[in-house]
Structure formats: C-alpha cells, structure tokens
C-alpha positions in Angstrom: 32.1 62.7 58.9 33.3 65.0 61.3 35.9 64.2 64.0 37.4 65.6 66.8 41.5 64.2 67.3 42.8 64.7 71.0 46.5 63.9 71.0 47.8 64.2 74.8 51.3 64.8 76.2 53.6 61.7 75.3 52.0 61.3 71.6 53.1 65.4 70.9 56.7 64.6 73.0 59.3 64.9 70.4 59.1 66.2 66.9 59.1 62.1 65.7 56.3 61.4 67.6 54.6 65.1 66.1 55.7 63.8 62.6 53.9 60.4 63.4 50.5 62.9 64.8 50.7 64.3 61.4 50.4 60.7 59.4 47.3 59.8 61.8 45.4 62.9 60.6 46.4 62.2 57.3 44.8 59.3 57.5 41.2 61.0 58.6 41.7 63.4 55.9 42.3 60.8 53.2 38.9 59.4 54.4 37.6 62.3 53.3 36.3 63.2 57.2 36.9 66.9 58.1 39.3 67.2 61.2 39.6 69.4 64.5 43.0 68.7 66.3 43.1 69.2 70.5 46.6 69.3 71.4 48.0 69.3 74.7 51.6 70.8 75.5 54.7 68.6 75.1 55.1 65.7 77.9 56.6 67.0 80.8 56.5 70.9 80.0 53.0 71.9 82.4 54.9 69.9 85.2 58.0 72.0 84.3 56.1 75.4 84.0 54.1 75.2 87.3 57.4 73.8 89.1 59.4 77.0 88.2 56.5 79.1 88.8 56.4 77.9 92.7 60.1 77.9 92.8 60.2 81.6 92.0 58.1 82.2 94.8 59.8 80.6 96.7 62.8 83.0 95.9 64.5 80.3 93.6 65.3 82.7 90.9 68.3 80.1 89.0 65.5 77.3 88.6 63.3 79.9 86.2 65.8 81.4 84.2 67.2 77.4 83.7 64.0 76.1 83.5 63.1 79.2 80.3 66.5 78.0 78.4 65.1 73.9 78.8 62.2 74.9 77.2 63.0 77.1 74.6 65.6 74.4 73.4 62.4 71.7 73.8 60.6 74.0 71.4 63.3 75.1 69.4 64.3 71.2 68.4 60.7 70.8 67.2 60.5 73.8 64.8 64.3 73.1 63.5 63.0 69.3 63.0 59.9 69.8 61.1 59.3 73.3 60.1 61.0 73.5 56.5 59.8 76.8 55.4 62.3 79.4 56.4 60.5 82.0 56.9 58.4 80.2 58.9 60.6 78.6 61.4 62.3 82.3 61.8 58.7 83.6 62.8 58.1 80.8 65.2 61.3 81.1 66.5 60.8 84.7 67.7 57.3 84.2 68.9 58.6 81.2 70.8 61.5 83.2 72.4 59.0 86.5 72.9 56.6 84.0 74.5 59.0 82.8 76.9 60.5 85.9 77.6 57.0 87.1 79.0 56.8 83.5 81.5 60.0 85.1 82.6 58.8 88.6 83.4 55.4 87.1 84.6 57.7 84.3 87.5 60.2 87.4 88.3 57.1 89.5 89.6 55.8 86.2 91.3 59.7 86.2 93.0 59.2 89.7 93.9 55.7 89.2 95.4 56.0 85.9 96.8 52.6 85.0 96.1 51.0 82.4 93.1 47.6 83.6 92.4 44.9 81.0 90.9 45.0 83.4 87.6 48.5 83.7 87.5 48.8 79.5 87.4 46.3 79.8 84.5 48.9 82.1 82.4 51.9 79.8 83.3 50.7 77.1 83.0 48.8 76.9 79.6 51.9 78.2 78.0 53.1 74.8 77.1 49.8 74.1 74.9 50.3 77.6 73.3 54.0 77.5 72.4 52.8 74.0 70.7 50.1 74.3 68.7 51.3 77.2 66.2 54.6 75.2 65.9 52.5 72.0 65.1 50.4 73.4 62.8 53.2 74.8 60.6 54.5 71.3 60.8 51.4 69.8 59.4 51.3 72.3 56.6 55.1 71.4 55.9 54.1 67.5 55.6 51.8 68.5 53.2 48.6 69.0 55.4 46.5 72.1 55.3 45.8 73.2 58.6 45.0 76.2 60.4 45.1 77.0 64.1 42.8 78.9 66.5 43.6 79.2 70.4 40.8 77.9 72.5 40.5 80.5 74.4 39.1 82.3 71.2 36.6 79.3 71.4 35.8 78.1 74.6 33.8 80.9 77.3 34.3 79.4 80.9 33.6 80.8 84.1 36.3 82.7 86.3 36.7 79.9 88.4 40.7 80.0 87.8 42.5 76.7 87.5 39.0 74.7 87.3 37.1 76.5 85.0 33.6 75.2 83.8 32.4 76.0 79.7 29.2 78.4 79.0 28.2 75.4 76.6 25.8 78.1 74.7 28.0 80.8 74.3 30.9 78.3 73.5 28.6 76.8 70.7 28.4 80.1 69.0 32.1 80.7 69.4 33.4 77.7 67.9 31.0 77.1 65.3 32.1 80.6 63.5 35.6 79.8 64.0 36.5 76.6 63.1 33.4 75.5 60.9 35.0 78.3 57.7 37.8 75.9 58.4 36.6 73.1 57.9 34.5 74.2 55.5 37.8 75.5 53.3 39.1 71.7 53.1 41.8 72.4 55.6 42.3 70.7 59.4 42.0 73.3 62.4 44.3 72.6 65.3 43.6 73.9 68.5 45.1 74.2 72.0 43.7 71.8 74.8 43.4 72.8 78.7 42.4 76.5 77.5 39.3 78.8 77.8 38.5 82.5 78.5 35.7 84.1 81.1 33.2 86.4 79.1 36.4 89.2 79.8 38.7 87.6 77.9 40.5 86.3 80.6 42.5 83.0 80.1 41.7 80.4 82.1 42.2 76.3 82.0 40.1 73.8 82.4 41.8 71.5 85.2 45.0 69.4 85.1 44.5 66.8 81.8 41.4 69.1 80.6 42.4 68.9 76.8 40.4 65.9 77.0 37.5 67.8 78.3 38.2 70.6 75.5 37.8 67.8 72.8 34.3 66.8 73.9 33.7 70.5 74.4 34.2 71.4 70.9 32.8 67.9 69.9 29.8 68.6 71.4 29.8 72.4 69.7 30.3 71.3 66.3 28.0 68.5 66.4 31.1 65.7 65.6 30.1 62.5 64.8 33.4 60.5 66.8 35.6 62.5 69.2 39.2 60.5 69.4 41.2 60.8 72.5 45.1 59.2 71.6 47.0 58.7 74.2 49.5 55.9 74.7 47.8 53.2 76.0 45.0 50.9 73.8 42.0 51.8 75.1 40.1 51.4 78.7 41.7 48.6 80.2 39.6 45.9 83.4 42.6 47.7 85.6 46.2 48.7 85.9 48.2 46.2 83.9 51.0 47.4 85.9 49.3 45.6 89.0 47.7 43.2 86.5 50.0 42.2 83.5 47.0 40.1 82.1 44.4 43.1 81.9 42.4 43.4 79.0 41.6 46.3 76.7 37.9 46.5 77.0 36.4 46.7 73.0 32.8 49.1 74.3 32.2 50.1 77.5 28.8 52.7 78.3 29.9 56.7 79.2 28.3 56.0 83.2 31.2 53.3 83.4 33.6 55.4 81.9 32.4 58.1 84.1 33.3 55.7 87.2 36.5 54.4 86.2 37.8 57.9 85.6 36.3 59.3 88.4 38.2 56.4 90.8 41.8 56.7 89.2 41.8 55.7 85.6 44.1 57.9 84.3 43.3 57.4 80.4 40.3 60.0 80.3 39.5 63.0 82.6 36.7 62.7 84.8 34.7 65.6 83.0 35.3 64.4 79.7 31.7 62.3 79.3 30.0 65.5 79.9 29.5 67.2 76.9 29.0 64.7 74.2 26.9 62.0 76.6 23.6 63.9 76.5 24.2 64.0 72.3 24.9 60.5 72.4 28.6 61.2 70.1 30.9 58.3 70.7 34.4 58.7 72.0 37.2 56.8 71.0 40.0 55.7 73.3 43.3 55.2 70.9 47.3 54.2 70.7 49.3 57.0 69.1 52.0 54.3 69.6 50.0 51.9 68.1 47.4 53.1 65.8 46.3 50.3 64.0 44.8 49.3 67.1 40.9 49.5 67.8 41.1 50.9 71.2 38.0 51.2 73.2 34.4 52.5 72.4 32.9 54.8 74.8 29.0 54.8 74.1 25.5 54.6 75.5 24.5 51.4 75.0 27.7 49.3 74.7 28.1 45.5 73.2 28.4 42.8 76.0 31.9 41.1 76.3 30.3 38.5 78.6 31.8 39.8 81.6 30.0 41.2 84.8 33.0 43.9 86.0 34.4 46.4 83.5 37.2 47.4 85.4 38.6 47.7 88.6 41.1 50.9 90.0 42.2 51.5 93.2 42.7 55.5 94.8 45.6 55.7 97.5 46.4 58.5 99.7 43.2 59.1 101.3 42.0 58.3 104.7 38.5 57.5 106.6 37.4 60.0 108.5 34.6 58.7 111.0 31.9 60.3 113.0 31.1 58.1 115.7 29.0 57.9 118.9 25.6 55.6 120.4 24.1 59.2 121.0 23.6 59.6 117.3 21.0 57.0 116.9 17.7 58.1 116.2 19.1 62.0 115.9 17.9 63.7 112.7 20.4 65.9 111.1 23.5 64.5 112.2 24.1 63.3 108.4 23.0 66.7 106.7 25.4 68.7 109.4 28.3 66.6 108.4 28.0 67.1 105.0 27.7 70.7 105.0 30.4 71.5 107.9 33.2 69.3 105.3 31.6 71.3 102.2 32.0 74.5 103.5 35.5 73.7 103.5 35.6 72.6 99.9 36.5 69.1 100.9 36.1 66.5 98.3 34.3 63.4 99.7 35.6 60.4 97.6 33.0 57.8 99.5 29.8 57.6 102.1 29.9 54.6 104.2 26.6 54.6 107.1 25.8 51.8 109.7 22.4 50.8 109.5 22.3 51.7 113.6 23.5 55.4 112.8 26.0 54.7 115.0 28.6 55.9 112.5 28.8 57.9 109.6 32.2 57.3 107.5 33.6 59.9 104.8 36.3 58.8 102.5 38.5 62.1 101.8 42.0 62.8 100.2 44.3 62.8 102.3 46.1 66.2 102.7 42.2 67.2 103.3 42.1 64.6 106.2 43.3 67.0 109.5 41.1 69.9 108.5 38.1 67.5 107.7 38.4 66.3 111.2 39.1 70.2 113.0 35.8 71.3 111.1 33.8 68.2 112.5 35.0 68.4 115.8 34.1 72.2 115.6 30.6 71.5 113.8 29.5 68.6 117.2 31.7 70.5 120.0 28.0 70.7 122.3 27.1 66.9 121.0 31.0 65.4 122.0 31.0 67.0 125.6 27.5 65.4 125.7 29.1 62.6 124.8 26.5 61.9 122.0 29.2 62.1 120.1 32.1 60.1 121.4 34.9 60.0 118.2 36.2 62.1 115.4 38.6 60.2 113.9 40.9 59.6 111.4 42.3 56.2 109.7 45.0 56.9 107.1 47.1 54.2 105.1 44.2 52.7 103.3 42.8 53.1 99.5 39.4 52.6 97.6 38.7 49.8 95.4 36.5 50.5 92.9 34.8 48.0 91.1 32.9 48.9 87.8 30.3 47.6 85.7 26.6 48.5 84.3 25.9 44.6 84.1 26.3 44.1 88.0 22.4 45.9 88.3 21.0 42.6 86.7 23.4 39.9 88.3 23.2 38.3 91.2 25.9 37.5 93.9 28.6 39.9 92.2 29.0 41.1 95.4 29.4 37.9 97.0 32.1 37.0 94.4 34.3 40.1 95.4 33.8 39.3 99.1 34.8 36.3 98.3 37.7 36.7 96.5 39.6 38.9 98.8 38.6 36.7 101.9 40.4 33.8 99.9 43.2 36.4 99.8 43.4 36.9 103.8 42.3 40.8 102.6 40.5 42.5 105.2 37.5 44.9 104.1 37.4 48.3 106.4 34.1 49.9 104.8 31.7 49.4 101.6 29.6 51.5 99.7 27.3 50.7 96.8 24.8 52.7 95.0 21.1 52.1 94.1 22.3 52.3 89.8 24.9 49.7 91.5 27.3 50.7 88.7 29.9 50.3 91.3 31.0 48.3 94.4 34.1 50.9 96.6 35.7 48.7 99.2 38.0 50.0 101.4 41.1 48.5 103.0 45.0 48.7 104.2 46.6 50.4 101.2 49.5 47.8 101.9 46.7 45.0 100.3 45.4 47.2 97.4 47.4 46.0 95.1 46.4 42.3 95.8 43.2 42.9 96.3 43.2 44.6 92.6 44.7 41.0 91.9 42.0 39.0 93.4 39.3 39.9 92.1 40.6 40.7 88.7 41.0 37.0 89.0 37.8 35.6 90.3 35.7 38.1 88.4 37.1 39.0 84.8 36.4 37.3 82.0 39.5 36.4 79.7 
C-alpha cells in the first residue's frame, strides 16, 4: 500500500510533537506500506515570514533582523533536540543560518525598494517549509527511520501564477514519479516540502495559503497512492465548529462534493483545492489527529456510508457583505445578469453566493468584504446609462452579515429539509436576508445579521443533526 502523510503546522510545532510525527510514520512503515511525507513549516513561522516581509517595506528594518534571530533559534531548538549525529546537526545548522541570511538580504532589498512583488512573497514565504523538511528528515533517520527528502519544487510544475499557483498534472506526474518512486522503491520514506512548486523555468512558486494539503493529493494523485492522510489537530470533519457547537460530531465518511462544500464555505480542516486531484481517481483521503492518533478520523470518498443524518455539516463565512443590483427597469431586460457578472470579474472579485428574485427585480452577489466598495464602483460604472434612466434605481451594499452554509448529498432525495432549517431559525427569532440553493442541492447558503450567525449555527445544528 502506498500512502501519502500530510502533517500541517501545529503537528510539526516543536521538536516533541516532530518526535511524535516520526512514531506515526513508523507505524505505516511497520505495516509494511511505503510512505511519502508533506510537511508544512512549523506553526506560526509563514505568518512570521510574510509579517517581516511587509514590515520591511514598510521601512521596519528592527522587525526583520528580530524576526531572522526568532527563527533561527525556532529551527535551531529542533536540530539541537533531535538531530544526534554530529556532523549532521553542524551541516543543518549552517544551511539553516546561510538560508536565513539570504531571507535577510532578500527583505533588505524589499526595505530599499518598498515594494512586495507576488514572486518575491513566493521566496519568503515558502522558507518555513524548506528550513523544515531537511531538519526533519535527518530527525527521522536519527530515530531510526530511513528517509530521504526531495523539495517539491523538484516535483511539482505549476503555472507562474505567483502566490496561487495551479499544477501541470502531466508534467508533475513524470516529475514525481522518477523522484520519489527510486525512493520508495529503496525501502526508505521520502519527505517532502508542502505549499511549493516551480513554473516550467524553475521558478519557485506556492500553491495558496494551507496548499500543503493540496501538494499531498498532488503527489497522491502522481504516484497512484492508494490513501492520502491529512493530520492535523482536530479528529476529522466535524457537522460544524464545536467552538459554536460543543456537541458537534466527528463525521465517520462523508462524499469529496461535501467535502468540497464545507471547505469551500469556511471549514478550515482541508483546503478548498485539495479534492481535486485524487477525486477523478477515486483515492480516499483521510482526515486525522496528530494529537490523537488512535483515532479514526473522517473518510473522504465517493460514495460514503450513511450515518442516518440529512446535513453533514454546517459553517458559517463572516466578513462579507451583499452587494445588490436593484431596479423595476430590469424586468424583462436580457443581459443585465451576464453584464454583472463580467463587470465584478474583470475585477477579480470573488463571488461567494448568487441570490435572484423570480421578478428580476434584483440580482444579489455575496462578496468578501474588503472587495465590497470596488464591487459596487465597477457596477455603478458598468449601468451608469441604465441608473440615470432609472432602470436601474440602487447599487448597494449591506455589510455586517455572514453565509450559512448547510451541507449534505442526502438533502437531493429528502423532502422538507429546507423547511426544517427555515424552521429552526424562525423558532430562534433569526431573520433570513437572502437564500441560494443549487439544482445538485448539495447545499442550502442563507444569509443573515452576522450578530445571529452564531445562533443560527446553533439552531439548526439542533433541529437537524443526528446525535
């Protein structure tokens, strides 16, 4: 069997917790299963990178050189911890220091230029995942693991679409395959970096904030894994926040389209892209406890088991706001739709949600809401003629308020589950400001005060989740 182990920031945060990734791939190794490790950097240091990389240019020279010495004492702990050979841990010492000597040289021209470029937030902030793995690897091989580590930018080809890059699936296939396969093929575990890739120059680029999960199923997908594992510190998918919800479940199977929704509306354990590469190849993912690893966690298949309840889960997205097209002139007027679309697209505005009267009265957009003024400049610029018509009477904006998202495959072939959420949050005095539902009716969005998410989570957790 051959399996792919993501372990994610706070399960790589200290050399204990690296010393307690070590005994999980043990574990897979004793099984006799051959093993490809993702790592991500140590908890907190991307944050800490990209933070000193804006305060240099911003002119804060004090917070890079402090934030360089933070770091290389993070790293430094790690290797004096667990690296026994001595040679060894004098190597990785020096390329640790040499590594953060060049973020140093790299933020000072950023101080002198005043300027971040997309490319240059690539190089800073992958470093954390690069100053890790070789460290890690070493400390496998010192608790009596053979591993080997390749960077993933050796592996994955992306496109130069800096700080969002997408995988050349094809060319990444070929990549990995002759890199890691003699690997594996030798006995020994190959440890990679997560987050990383390279366009067909060589260039580094990353894959999008919390993309070593999408790197796992990348490489799943190009070596043909049977299971791709992503450990975090949480058991599994749970029906919603148990921070709003301290009775959530863990959910034991769910299908990759519900995954795909919960992650897409604010479930933090997996990111969005992550169901991508392995869904058309049908190769399960695994959703698991570093913390807690005897625990099973949660399935992520095609065709999961029932657990007798309708909903899978429910999240809620804050900070975005409604912006709304509105005006009796637009009944009847074809285009309107397809012009507001395109006018917020050309802007590379993200639209979280659709909402559309029935009387084309009004045509609602749910956006993030930093994107919220410009999505409303653009529209009033894209229907100036139609608004001193007066076709077009409103372009407005309704902030404060946040998406419930309620998710589950089953809902297609039960009635009144809509009814039953309505329901539920008029017991709760919770007003509903705009629905949306799609024709696979995988998911009902609702929209309301953001001041009432949190009880509206609640409620229908409540009336609709099976314990």
């Amino acid at each position: 069997m051959r399996v792919v182990m993501k372990f994610g920031g706070t399960s790589v945060g200290s050399a204990e917790r690296l010393a307690g990734v070590a005994e999980i791939v043990r574990a897979q190794v004793k099984r006799g299963n051959q093993v490809i490790v993702v790592l991500s950097a140590m908890s907190g240091v991307t944050n800490t990178l990209l933070a000193a990389l804006k305060e240099s240019a911003n002119g804060n020279i004090a917070k890079l050189l402090q934030t360089r010495d933070e770091l290389l004492k993070k790293h430094l702990d790690v290797i004096n911890a667990l690296v026994r050979d001595e040679t060894a841990r004098q190597n990785l010492t020096t390329t640790t220091t040499d590594a953060l000597d060049r973020f140093e040289d790299l933020c000072s021209s950023i101080y002198v230029l005043g300027e971040i470029t997309p490319r240059a937030t690539d190089a800073v902030g992958s470093l954390g995942e690069r100053l890790l793995v070789p460290i890690a690897t070493q400390a496998f091989n010192d608790a009596g693991l053979r591993a080997q580590w390749v960077a993933a930018n050796e592996l994955i080809m992306t496109d130069d679409n800096f700080v969002a890059a997408s995988p050349f699936m094809d060319e990444t296939r070929v990549q990995a395959r002759a890199k890691l396969l003699p690997i594996l093929e030798n006995g020994s575990v190959a440890v990679t970096t997560g987050f990383i890739g390279a366009t067909k120059k060589g260039i580094l680029t990353t894959l999008g904030r919390g993309g070593s999960d999408y790197t796992a199923t990348i490489i799943g997908a190009a070596l043909d894994a049977d299971e791709v594992q992503i450990w975090t510190d949480v058991n599994g998918v749970m029906t919603t926040d148990p921070r709003i919800v301290p009775e959530a479940l863990t959910l034991s199977e769910i299908s990759y389209g519900e995954a795909a929704e919960l992650s897409y509306f604010g479930a933090k354990v997996i990111h969005p892209k992550t169901i991508l590469p392995v869904a058309e190849k049908n190769t399960p993912i695994r959703i698991l406890n570093s913390f807690e690893p005897t625990h099973p966690g949660t399935l992520i298949v095609r065709d999961p088991k029932s657990n007798g309840s309708t909903i899978r889960g429910i999240t809620a997205i804050r900070n975005v706001a409604l912006v709304t097209v509105e005006g009796r002139g637009m009944q009847g007027v074809p285009g309107i739709a397809a012009r507001t679309f395109s006018a917020v697209a050309r802007e590379k505005i993200n639209v979280l949600m659709i909402s559309q009267s029935s009387s084309e009265q009004n045509i609602c957009l749910l956006v993030e809401l930093a994107s919220a003024p410009r999505a409303v400049q653009v529209l009033q610029a894209e229907f100036r003629g139609e608004m001193a018509a007066q076709n077009i009477e409103h372009v407005w904006v309704q902030d404060q308020i946040a998406i419930i998202a309620v998710v589950g495959s089953a809902m297609k072939k039960t009635p009144g589950v809509a009814a039953r959420v309505f329901g539920a949050l008029a017991n709760d005095n919770i007003n509903i400001i705009a629905i949306a539902q799609g024709s696979s009716e995988y998911n009902l969005s609702l929209v309301v005060n953001e001041s009432e998410a949190d009880n509206a989570v609640r409620a229908i957790h409540r009336s609709i989740v099976k314990k």
